[in-house]
Biopython code that builds the backbone (N, CA, C, O; Angstrom):
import numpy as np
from Bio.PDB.StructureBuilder import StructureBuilder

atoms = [
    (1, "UNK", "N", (0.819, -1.182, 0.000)),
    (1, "UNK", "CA", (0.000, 0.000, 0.000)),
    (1, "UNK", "C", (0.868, 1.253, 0.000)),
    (1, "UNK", "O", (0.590, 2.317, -0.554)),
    (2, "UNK", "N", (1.889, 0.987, 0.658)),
    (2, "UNK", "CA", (2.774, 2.350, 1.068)),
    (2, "UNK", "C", (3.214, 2.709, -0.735)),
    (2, "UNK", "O", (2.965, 3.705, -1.415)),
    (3, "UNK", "N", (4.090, 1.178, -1.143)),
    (3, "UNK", "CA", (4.125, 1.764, -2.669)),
    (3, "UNK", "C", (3.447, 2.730, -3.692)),
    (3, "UNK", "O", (3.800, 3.638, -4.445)),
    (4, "UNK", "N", (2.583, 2.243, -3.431)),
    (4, "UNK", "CA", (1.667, 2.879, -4.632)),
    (4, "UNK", "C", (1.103, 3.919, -3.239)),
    (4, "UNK", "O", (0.624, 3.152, -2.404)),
    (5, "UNK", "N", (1.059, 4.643, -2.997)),
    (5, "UNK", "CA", (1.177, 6.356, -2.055)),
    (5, "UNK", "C", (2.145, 6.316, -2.469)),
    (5, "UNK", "O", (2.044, 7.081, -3.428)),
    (6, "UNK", "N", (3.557, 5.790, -2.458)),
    (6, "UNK", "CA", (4.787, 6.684, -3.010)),
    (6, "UNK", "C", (4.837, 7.192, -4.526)),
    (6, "UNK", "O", (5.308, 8.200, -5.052)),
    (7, "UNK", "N", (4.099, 5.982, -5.045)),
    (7, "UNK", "CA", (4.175, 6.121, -6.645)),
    (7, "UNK", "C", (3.139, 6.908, -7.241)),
    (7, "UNK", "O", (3.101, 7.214, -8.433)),
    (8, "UNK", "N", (2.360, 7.200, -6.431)),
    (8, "UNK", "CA", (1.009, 8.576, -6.727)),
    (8, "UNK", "C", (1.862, 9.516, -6.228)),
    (8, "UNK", "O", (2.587, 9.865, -7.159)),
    (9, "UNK", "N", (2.010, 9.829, -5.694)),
    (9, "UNK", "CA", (2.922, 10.955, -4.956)),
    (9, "UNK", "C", (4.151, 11.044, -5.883)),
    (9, "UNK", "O", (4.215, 12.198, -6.306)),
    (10, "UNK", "N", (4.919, 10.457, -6.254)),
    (10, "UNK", "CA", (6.031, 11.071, -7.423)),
    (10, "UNK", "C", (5.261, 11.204, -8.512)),
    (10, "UNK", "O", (5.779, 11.959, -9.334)),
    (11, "UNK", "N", (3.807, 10.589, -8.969)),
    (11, "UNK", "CA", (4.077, 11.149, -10.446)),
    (11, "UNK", "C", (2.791, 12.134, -10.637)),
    (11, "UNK", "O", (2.406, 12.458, -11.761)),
    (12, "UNK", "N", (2.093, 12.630, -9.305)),
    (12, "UNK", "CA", (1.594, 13.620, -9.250)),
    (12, "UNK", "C", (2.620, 15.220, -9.418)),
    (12, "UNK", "O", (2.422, 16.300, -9.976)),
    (13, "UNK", "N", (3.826, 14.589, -8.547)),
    (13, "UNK", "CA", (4.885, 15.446, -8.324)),
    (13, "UNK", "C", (5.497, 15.867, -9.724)),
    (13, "UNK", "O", (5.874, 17.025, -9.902)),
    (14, "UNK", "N", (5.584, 14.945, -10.669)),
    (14, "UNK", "CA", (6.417, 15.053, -11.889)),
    (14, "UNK", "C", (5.426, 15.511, -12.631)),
    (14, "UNK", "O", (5.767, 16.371, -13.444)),
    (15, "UNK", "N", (4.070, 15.154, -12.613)),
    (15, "UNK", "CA", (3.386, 15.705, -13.229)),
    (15, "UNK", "C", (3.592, 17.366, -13.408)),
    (15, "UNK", "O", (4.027, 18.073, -14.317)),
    (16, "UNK", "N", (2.987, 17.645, -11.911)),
    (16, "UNK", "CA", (3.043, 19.353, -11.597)),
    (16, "UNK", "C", (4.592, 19.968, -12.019)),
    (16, "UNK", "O", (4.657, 21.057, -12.591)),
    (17, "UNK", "N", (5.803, 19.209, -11.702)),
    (17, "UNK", "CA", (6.769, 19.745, -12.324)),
    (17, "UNK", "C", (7.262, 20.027, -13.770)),
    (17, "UNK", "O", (8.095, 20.888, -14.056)),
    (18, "UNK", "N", (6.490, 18.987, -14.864)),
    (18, "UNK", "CA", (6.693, 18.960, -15.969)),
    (18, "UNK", "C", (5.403, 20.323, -16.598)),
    (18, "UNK", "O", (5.537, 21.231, -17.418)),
    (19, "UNK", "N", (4.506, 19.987, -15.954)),
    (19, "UNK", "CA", (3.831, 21.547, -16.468)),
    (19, "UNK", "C", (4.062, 22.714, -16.116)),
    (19, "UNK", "O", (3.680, 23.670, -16.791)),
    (20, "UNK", "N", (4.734, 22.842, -14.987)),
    (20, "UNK", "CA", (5.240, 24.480, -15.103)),
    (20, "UNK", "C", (7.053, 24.164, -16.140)),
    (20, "UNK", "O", (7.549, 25.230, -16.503)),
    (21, "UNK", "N", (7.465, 23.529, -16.338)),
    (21, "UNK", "CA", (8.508, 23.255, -17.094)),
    (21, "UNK", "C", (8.093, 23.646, -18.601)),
    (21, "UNK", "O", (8.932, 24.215, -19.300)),
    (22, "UNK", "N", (6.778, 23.344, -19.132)),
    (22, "UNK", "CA", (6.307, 23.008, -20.060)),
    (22, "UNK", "C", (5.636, 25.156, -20.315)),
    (22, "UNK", "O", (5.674, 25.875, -21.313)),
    (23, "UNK", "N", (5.218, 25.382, -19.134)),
    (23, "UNK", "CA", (4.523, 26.528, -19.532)),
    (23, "UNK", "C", (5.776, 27.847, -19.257)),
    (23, "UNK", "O", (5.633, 29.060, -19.406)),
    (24, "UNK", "N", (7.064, 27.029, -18.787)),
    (24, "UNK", "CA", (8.070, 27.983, -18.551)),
    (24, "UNK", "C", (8.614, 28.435, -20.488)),
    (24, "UNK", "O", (8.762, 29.490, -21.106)),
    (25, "UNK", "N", (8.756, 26.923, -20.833)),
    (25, "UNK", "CA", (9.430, 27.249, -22.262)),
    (25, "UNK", "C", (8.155, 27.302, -23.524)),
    (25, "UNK", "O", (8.390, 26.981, -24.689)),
    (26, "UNK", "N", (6.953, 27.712, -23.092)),
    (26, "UNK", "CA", (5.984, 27.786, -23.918)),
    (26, "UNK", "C", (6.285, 29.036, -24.953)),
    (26, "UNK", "O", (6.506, 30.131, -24.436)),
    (27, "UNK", "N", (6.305, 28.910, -26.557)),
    (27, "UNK", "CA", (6.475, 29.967, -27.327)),
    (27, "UNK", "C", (5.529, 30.849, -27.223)),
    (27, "UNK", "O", (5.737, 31.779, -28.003)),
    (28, "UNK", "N", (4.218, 31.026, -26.375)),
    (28, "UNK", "CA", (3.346, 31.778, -26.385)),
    (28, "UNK", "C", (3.720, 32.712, -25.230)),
    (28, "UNK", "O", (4.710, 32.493, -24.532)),
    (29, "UNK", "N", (2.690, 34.038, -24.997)),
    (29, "UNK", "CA", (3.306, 34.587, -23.830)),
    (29, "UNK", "C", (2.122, 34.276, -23.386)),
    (29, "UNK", "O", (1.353, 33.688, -24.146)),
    (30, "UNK", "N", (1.589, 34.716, -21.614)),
    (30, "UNK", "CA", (0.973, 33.734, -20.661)),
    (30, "UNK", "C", (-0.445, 34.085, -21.627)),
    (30, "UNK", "O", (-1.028, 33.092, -22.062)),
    (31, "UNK", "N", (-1.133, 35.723, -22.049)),
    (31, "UNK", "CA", (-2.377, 35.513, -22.535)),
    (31, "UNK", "C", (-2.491, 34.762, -23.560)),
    (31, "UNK", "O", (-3.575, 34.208, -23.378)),
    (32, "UNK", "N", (-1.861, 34.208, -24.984)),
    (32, "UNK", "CA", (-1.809, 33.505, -25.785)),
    (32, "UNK", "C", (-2.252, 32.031, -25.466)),
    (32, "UNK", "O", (-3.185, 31.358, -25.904)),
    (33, "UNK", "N", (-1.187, 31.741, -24.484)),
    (33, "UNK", "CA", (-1.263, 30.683, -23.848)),
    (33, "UNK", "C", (-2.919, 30.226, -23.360)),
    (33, "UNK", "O", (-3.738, 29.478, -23.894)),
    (34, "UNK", "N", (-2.959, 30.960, -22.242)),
    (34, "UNK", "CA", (-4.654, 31.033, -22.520)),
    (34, "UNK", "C", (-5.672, 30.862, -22.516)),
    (34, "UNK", "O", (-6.489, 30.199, -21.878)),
    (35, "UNK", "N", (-5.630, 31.828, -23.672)),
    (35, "UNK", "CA", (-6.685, 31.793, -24.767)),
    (35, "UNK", "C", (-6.469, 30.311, -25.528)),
    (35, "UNK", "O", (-7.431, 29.552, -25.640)),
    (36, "UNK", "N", (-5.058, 29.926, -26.078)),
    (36, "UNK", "CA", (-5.040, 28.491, -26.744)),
    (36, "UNK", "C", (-5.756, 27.253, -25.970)),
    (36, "UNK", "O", (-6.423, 26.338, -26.454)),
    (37, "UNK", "N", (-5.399, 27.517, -24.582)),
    (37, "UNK", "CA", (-5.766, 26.451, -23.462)),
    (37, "UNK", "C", (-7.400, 26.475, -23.264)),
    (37, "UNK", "O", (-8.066, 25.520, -22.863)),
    (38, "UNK", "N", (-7.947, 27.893, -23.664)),
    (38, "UNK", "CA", (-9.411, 28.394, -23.307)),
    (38, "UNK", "C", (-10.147, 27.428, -24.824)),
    (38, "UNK", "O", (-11.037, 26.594, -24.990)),
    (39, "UNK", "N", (-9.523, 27.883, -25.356)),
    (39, "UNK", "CA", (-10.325, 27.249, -26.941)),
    (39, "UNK", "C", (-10.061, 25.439, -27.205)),
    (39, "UNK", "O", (-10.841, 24.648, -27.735)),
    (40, "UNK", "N", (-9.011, 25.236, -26.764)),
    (40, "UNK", "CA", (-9.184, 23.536, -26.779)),
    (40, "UNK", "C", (-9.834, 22.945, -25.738)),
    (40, "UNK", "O", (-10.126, 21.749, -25.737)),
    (41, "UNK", "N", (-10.117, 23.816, -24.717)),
    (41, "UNK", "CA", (-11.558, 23.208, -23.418)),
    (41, "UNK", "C", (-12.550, 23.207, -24.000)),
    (41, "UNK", "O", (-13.397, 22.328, -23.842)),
    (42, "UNK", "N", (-12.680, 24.203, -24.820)),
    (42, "UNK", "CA", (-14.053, 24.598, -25.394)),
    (42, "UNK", "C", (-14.308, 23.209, -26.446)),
    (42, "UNK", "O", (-15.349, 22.571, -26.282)),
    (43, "UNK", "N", (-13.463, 22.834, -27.371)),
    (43, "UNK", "CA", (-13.535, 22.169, -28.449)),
    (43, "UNK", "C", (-13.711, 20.849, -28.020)),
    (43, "UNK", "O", (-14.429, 20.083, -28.662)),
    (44, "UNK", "N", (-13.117, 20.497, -26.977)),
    (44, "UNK", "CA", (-13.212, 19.109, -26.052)),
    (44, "UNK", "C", (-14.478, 18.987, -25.400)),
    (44, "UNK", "O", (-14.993, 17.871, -25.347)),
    (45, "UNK", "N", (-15.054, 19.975, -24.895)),
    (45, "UNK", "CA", (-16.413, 20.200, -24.264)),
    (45, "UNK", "C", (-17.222, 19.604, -25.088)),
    (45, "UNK", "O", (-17.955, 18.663, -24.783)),
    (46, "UNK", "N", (-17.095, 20.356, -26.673)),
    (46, "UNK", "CA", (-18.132, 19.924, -27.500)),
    (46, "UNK", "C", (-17.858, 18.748, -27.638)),
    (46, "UNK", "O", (-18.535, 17.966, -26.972)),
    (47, "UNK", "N", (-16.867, 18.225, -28.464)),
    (47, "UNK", "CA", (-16.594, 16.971, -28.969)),
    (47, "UNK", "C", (-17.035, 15.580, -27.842)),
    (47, "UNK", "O", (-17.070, 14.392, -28.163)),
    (48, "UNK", "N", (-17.323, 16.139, -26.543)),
    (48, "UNK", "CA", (-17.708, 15.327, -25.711)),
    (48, "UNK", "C", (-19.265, 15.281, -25.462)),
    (48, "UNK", "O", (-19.971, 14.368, -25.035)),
    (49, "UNK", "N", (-19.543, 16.452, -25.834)),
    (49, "UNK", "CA", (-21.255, 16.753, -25.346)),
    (49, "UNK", "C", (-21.833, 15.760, -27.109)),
    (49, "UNK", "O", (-22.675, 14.868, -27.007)),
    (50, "UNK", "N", (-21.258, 16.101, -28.453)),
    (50, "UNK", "CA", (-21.652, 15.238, -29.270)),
    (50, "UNK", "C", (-21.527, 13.788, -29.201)),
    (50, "UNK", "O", (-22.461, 13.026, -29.447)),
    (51, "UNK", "N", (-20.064, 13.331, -28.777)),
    (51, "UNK", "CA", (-19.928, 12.041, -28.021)),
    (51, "UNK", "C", (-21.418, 11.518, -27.827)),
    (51, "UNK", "O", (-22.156, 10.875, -28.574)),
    (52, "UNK", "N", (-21.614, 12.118, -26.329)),
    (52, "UNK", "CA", (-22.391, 11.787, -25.635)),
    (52, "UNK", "C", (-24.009, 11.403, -26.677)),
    (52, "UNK", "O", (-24.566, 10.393, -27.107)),
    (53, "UNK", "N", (-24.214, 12.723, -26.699)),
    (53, "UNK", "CA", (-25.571, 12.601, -28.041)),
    (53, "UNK", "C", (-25.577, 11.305, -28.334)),
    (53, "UNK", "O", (-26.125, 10.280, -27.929)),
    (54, "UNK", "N", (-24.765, 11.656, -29.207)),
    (54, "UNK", "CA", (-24.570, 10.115, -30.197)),
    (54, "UNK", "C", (-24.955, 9.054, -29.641)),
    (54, "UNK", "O", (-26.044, 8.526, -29.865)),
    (55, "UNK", "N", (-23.861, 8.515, -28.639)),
    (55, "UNK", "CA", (-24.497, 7.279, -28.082)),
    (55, "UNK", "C", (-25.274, 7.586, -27.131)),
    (55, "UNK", "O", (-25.551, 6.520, -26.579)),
    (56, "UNK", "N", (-25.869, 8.553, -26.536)),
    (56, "UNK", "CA", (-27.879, 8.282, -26.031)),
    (56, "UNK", "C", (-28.377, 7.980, -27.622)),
    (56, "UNK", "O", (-28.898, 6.866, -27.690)),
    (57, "UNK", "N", (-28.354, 8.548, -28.650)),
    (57, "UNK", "CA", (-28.935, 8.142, -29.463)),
    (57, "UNK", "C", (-29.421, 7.106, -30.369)),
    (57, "UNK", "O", (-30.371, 7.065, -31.151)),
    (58, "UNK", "N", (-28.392, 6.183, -30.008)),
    (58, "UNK", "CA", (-27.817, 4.824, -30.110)),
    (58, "UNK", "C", (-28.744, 4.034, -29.228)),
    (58, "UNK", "O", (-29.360, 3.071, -29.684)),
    (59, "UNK", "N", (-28.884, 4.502, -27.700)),
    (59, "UNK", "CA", (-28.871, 3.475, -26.408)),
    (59, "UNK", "C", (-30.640, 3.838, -26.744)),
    (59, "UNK", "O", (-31.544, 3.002, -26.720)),
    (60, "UNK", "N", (-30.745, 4.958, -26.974)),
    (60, "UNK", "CA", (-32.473, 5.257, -27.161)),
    (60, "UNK", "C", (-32.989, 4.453, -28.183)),
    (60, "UNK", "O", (-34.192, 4.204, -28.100)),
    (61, "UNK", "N", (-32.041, 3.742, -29.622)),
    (61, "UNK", "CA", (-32.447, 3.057, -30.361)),
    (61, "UNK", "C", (-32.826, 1.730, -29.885)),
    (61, "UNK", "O", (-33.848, 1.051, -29.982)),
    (62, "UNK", "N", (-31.499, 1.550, -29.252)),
    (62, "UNK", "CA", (-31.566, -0.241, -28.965)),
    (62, "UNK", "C", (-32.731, -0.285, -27.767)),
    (62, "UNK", "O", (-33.470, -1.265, -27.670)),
    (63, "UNK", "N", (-32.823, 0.748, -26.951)),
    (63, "UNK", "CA", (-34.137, 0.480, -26.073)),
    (63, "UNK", "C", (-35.210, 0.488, -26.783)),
    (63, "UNK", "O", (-36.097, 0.019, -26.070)),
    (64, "UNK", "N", (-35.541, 0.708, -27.600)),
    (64, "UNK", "CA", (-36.725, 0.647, -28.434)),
    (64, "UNK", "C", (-36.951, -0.062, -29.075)),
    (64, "UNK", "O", (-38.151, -0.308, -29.189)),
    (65, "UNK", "N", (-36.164, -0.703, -29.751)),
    (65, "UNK", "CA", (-36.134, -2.126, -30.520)),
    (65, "UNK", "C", (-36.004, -3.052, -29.702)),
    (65, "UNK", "O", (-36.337, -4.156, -30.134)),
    (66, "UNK", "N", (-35.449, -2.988, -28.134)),
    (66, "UNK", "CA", (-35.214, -4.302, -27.271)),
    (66, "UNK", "C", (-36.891, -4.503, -26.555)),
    (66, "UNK", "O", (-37.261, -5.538, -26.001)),
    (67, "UNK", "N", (-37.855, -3.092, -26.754)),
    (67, "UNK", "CA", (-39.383, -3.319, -25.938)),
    (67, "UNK", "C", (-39.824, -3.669, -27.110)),
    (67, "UNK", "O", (-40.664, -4.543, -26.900)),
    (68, "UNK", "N", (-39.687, -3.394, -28.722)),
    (68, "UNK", "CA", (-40.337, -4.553, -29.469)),
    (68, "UNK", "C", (-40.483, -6.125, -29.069)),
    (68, "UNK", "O", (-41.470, -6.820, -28.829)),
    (69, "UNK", "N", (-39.206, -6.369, -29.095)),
    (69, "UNK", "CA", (-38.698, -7.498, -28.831)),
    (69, "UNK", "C", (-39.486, -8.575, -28.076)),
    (69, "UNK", "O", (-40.065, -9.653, -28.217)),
    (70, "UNK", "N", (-39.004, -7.185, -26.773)),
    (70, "UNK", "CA", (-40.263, -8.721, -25.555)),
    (70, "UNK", "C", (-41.385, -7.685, -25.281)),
    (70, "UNK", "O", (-41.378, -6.485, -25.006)),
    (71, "UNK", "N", (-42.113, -8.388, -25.419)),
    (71, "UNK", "CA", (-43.461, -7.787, -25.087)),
    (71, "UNK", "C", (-44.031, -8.581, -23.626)),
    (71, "UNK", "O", (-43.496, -9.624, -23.251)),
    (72, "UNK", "N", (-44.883, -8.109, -23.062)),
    (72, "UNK", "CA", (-45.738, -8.424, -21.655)),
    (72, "UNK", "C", (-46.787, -9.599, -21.876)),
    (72, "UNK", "O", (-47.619, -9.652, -22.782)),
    (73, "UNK", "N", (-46.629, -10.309, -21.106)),
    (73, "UNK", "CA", (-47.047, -11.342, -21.265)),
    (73, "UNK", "C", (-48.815, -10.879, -20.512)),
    (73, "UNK", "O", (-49.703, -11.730, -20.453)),
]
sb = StructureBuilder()
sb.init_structure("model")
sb.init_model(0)
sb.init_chain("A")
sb.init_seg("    ")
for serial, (resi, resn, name, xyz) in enumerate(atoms, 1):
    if name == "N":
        sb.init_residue(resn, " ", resi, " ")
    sb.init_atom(name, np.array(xyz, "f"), 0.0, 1.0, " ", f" {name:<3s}", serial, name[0])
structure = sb.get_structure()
């Protein structure tokens, strides 16, 4: 158990260190930055909210064809 707390704990650690590493040598300056970071949340948001659609749209099919299926006795 202790392992793995050590091994969450370093690569939470490396994590947080590699992103300010990452936003130290970023070619953008911090508003660029952003705004870039603001617009790929945004684009992920969607691409997830259509995701989603989709397969309710899917799961709404197969429920509907699965109450054809069996009917009440």
């Amino acid at each position: 158990m202790d392992d793995a707390i050590d091994f969450l704990g370093g690569f939470l650690l490396g994590a947080a260190i590699g992103g300010v590493v990452g936003l130290l040598f970023a070619p953008q300056s911090g508003g660029e930055l952003q705004q870039m970071i603001r617009e790929r949340a945004k684009m992920v948001v969607e691409e997830g909210r259509r995701a989603a659609a989709d397969r309710r749209a899917e799961l709404e099919a197969q429920f509907a064809q699965s109450k054809q299926v069996v009917r009440p006795m």
